[in-house]
Each structure stands twice: as structure tokens, then as C-alpha cells.
PQR file of N, CA, C, O and H, with PARSE charges and radii, in Angstrom:
ATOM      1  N   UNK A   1      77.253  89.860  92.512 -0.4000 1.5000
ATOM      2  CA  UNK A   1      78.236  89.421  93.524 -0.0000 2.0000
ATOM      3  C   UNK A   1      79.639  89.886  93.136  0.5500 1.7000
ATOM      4  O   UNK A   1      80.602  90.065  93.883 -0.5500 1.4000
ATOM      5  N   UNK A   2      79.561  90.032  91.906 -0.4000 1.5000
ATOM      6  CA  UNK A   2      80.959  90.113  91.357 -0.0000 2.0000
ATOM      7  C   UNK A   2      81.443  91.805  91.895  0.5500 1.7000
ATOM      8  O   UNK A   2      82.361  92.210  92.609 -0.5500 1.4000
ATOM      9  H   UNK A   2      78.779  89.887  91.300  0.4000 1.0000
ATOM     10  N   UNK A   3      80.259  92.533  91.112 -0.4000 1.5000
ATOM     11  CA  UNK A   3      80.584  93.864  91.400 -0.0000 2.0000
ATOM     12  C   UNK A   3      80.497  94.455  93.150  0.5500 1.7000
ATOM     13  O   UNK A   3      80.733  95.617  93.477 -0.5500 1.4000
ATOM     14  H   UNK A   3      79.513  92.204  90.533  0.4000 1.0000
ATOM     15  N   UNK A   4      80.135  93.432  94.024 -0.4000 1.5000
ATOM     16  CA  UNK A   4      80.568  93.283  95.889 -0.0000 2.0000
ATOM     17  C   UNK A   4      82.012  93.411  96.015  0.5500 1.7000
ATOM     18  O   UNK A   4      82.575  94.116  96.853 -0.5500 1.4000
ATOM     19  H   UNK A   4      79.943  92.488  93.758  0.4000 1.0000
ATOM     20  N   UNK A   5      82.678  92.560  94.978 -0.4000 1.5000
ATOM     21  CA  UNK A   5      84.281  92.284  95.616 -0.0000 2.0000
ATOM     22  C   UNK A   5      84.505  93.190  94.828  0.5500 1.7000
ATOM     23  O   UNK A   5      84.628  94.178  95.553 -0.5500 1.4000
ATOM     24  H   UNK A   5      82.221  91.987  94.298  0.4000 1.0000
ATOM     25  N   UNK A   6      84.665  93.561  93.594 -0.4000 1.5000
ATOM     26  CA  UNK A   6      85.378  94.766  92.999 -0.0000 2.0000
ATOM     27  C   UNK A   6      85.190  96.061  93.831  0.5500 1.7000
ATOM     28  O   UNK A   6      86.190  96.774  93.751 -0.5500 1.4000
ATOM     29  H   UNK A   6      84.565  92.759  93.005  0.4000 1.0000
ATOM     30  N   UNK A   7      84.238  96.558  94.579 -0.4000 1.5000
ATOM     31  CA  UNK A   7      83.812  97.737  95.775 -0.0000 2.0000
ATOM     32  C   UNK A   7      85.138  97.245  96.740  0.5500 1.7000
ATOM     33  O   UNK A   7      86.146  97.950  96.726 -0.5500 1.4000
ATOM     34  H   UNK A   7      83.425  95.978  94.644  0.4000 1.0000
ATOM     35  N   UNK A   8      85.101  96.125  97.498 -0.4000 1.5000
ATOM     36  CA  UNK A   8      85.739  95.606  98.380 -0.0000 2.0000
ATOM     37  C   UNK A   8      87.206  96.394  97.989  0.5500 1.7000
ATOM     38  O   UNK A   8      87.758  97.341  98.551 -0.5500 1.4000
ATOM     39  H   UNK A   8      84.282  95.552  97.510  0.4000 1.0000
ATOM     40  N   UNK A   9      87.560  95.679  96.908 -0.4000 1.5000
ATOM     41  CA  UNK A   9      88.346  95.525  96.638 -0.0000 2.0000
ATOM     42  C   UNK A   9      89.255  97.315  96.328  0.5500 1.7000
ATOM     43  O   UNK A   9      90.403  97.730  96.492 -0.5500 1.4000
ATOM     44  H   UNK A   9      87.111  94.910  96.453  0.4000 1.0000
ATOM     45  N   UNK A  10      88.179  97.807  95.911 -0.4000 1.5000
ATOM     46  CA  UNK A  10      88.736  99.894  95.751 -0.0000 2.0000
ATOM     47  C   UNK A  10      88.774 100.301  96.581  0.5500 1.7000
ATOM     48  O   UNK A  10      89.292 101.418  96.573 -0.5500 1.4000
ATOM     49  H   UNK A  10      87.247  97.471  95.779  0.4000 1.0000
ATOM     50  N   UNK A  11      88.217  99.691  98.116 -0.4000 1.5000
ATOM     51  CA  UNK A  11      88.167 100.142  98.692 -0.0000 2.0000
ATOM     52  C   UNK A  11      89.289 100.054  99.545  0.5500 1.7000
ATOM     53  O   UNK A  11      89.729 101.041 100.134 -0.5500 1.4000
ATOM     54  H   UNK A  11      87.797  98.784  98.123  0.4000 1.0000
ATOM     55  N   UNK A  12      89.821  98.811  99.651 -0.4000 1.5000
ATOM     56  CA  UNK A  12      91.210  98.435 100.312 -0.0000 2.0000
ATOM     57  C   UNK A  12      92.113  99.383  99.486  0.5500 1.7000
ATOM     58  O   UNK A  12      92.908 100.169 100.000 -0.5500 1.4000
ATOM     59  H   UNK A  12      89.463  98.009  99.172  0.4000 1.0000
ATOM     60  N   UNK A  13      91.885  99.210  97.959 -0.4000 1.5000
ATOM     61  CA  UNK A  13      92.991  99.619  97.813 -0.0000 2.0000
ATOM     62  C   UNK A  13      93.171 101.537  97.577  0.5500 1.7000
ATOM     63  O   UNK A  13      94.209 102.049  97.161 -0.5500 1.4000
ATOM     64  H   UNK A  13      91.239  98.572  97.541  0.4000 1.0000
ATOM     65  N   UNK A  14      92.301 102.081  97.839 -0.4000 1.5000
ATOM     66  CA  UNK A  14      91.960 103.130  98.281 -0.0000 2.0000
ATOM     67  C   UNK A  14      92.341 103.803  99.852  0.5500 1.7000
ATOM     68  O   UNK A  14      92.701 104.896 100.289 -0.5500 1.4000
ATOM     69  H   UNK A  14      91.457 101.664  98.177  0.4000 1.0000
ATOM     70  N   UNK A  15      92.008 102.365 100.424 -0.4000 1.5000
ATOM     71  CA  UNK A  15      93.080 102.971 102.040 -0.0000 2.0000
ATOM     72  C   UNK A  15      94.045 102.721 102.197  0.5500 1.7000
ATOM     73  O   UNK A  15      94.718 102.933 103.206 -0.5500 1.4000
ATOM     74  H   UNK A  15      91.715 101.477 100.069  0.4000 1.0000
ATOM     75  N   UNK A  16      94.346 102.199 101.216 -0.4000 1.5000
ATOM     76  CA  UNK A  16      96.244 101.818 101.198 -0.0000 2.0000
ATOM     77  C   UNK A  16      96.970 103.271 100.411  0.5500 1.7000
ATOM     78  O   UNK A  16      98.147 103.602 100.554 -0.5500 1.4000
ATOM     79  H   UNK A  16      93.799 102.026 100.396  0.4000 1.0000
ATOM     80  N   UNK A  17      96.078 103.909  99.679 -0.4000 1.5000
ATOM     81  CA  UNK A  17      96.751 105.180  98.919 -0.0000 2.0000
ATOM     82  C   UNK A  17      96.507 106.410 100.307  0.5500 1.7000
ATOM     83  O   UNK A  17      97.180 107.437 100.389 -0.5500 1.4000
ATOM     84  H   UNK A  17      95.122 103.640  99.563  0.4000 1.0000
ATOM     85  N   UNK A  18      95.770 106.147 100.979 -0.4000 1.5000
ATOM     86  CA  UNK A  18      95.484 106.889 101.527 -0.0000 2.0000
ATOM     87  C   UNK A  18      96.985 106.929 102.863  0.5500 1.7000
ATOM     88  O   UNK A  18      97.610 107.880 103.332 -0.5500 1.4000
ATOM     89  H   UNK A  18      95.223 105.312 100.913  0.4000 1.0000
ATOM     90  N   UNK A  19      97.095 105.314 103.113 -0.4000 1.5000
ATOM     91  CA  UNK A  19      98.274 104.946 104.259 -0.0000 2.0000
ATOM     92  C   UNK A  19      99.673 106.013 103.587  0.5500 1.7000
ATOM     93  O   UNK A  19     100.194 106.974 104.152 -0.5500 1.4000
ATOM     94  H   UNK A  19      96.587 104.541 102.733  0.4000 1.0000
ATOM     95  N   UNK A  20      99.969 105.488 102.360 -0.4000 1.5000
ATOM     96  CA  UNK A  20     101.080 106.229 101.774 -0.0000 2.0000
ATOM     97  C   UNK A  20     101.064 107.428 101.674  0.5500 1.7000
ATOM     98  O   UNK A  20     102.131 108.042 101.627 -0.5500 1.4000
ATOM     99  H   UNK A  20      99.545 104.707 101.901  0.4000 1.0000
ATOM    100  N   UNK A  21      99.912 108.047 101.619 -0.4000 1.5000
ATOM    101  CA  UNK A  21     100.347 109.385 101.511 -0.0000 2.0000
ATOM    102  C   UNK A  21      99.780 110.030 103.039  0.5500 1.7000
ATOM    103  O   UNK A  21      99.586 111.233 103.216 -0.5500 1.4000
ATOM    104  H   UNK A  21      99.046 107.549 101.657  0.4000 1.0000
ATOM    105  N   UNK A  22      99.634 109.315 103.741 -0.4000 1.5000
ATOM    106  CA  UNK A  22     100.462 110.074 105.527 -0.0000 2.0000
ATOM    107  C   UNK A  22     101.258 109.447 106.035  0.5500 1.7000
ATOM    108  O   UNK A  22     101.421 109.500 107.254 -0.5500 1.4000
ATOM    109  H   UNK A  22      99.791 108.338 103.597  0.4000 1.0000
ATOM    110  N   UNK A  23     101.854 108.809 105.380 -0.4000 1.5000
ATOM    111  CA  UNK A  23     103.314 108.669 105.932 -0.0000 2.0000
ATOM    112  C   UNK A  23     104.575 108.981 105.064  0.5500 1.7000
ATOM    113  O   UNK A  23     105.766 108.832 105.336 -0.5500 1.4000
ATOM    114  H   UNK A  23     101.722 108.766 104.390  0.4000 1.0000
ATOM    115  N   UNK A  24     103.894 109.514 103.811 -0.4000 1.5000
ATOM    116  CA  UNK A  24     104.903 110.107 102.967 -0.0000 2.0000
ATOM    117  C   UNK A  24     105.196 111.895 103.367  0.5500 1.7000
ATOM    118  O   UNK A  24     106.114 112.712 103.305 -0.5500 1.4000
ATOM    119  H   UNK A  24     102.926 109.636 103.590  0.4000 1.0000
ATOM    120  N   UNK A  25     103.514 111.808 103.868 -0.4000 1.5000
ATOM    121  CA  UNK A  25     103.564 113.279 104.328 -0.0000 2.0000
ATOM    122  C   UNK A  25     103.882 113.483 105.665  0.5500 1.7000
ATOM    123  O   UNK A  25     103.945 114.627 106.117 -0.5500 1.4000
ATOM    124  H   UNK A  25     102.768 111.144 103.918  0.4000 1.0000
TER
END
């Protein structure tokens, strides 16, 4: 269960790197 939210969790913060860099670009 644990390793569910850690996925969750790369994954948000994986589309958040993704947000910054098209709007940086």
C-alpha cells in the first residue's frame, strides 16, 4: 500500500515538472 502512494505521489510530482517547464518554455 505504501509503495501505491509513493507512485501517486512521482507521479504528481512529475506533472508538476512537467507544468514548469511549459510555461518556462
Amino acid at each position: 500500500m505504501l509503495a501505491e502512494l509513493l507512485v501517486e505521489l512521482i507521479k504528481v510530482v512529475l506533472k508538476g515538472q512537467v507544468g514548469v517547464e511549459l510555461v518556462l518554455n
